[in-house]
C-alpha positions as CSV (number, residue, x, y, z in Angstrom):
1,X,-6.7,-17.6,21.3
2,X,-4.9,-14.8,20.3
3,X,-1.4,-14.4,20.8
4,X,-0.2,-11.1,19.6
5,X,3.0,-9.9,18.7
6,X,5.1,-12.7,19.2
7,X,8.3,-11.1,17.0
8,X,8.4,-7.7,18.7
9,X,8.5,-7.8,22.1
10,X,7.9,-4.7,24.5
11,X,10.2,-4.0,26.5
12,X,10.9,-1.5,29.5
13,X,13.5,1.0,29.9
14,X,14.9,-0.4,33.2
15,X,14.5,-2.1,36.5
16,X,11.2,-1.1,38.4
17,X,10.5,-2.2,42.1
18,X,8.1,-5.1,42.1
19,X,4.7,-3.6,43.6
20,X,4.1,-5.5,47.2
21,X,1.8,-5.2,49.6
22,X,4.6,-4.8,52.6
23,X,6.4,-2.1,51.1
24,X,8.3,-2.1,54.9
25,X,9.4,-5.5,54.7
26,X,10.4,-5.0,50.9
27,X,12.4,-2.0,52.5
28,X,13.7,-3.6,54.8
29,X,14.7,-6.5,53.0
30,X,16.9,-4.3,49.4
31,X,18.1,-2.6,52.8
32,X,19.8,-6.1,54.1
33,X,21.1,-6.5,50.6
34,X,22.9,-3.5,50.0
35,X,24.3,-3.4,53.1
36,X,25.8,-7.0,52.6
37,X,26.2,-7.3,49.1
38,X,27.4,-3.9,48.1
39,X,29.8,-4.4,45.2
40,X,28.4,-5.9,41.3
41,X,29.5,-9.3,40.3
42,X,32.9,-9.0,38.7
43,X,32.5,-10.4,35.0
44,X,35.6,-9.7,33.5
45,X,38.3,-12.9,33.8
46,X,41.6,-11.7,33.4
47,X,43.7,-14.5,35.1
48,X,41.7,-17.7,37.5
49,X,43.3,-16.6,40.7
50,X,42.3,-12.6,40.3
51,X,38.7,-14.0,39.1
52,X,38.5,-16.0,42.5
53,X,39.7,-13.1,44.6
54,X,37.4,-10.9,43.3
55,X,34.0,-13.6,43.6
56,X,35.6,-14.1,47.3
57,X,35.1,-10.0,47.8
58,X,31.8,-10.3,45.8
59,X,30.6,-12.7,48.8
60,X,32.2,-11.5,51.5
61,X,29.2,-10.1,53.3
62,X,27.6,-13.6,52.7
63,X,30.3,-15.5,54.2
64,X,30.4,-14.1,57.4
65,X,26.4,-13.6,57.8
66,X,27.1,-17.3,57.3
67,X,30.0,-17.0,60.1
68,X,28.0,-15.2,62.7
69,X,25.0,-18.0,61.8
70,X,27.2,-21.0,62.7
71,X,28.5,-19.4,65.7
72,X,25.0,-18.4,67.0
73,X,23.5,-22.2,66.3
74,X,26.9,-23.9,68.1
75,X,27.0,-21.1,71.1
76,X,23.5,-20.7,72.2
77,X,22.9,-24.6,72.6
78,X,26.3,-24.8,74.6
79,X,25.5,-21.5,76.1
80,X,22.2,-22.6,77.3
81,X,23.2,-26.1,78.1
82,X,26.0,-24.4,80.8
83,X,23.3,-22.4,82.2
84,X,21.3,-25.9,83.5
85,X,23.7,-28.0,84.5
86,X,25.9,-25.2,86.4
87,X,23.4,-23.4,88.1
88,X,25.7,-21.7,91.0
């Protein structure tokens, strides 16, 4: 079995977009992304609180997807449940 050129890798000049058969949902999906997660990861650690402040900003769009989630899965049960019982 041949193994090549283990030493001397090949490698590419930058990122490419993974080939997919559902280049819509792919789309779609980098869309969602960028929308929500807009800004790079902050690397740099100056000081522990600014570090935390900035990785707080850095998931900011997560956090309240996350938000919006939990209120959807407590609401709609209650929501629904009002609907039956109080049927005026």
């Amino acid at each position: 079995m041949e193994l090549g050129n283990i030493s001397q890798p090949m490698y590419s000049p930058g990122l490419e977009a993974p080939g997919s058969s559902t280049p819509g949902l792919v789309g779609m999906v980098h869309g969602f992304l960028r929308l929500v997660q807009p800004n790079a990861l902050p690397i740099v650690l100056r000081c522990l609180s600014f570090f935390l402040y900035q990785l707080l900003l850095y998931q900011l769009g997560f956090l309240i997807c996350v938000a919006i989630g939990l209120l959807f899965i407590l609401l709609v049960p209650l929501v629904g449940c009002c609907f039956c019982c109080c049927r005026c």
